[in-house]
C-alpha positions in Angstrom: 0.0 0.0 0.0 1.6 3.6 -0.8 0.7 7.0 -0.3 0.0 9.1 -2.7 -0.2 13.0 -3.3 -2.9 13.9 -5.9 -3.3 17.8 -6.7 -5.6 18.8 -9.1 -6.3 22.6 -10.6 -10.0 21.9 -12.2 -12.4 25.0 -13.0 -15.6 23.6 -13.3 -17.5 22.5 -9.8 -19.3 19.5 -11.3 -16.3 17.8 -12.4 -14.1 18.7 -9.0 -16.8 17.5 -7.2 -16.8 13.9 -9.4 -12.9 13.8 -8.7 -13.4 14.4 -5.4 -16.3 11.7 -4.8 -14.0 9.3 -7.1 -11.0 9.9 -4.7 -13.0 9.3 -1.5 -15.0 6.0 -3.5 -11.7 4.7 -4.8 -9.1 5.3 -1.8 -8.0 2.9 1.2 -8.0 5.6 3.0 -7.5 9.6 2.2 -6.3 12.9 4.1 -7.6 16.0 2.5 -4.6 18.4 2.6 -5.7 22.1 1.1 -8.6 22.7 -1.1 -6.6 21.3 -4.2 -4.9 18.6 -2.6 -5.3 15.2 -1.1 -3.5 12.2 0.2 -4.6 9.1 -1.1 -3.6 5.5 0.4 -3.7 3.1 -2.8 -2.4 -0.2 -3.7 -2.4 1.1 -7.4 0.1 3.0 -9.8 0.4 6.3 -10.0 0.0 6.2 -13.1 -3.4 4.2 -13.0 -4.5 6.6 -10.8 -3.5 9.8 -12.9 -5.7 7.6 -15.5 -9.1 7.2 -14.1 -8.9 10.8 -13.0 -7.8 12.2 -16.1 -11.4 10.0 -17.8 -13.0 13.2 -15.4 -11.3 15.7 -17.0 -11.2 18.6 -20.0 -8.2 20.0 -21.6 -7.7 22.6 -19.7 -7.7 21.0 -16.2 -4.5 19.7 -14.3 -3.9 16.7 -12.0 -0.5 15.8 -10.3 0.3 12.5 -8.6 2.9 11.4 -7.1 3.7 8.5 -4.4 5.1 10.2 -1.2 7.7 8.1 1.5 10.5 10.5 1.9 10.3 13.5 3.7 7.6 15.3 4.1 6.7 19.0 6.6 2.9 21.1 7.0 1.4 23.6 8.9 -2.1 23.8 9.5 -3.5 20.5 9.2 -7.2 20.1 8.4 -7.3 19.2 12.5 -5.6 16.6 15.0 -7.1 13.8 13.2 -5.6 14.2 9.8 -2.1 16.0 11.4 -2.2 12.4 13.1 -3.4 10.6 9.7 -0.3 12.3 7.8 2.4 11.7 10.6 1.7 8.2 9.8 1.5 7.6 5.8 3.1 10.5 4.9 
């Protein structure tokens, strides 16, 4: 199981909203990060991941993955829990 990173820069609501749903749906577990971001536990490639989100997707919108495990530092946490939640994946 890794940890992903998955960023996305998406203008329309209904389809941020879809990648959202499809993140929570599709994850083993996820830590929202900032309003663009989210960390994603997932047995899958990143690359398979990048895929199915991209199928939600225009031209003109952006998504980033990328599998995390080295070093990471935040502030401002979405609360304890998830501060707790990305001590330990991230």
């Amino acid at each position: 199981m890794n940890t992903y990173i998955v960023t996305f820069e998406v203008n329309d609501l209904t389809r941020l909203n879809k990648i959202k749903k499809y993140i929570r749906e599709k994850s083993n577990g996820i830590c929202p990060i900032h309003s663009n971001a989210t960390a994603i536990r997932s047995e899958k490639k990143a690359s398979e991941i990048r895929d199915e989100i991209i199928q939600m997707t225009t031209a003109e919108d952006r998504i980033f993955v990328i599998r995390s495990g080295t070093e990471a530092a935040w502030k401002n946490s979405y609360g304890k829990e998830n501060n707790e939640w990305l001590k330990k994946h991230l």
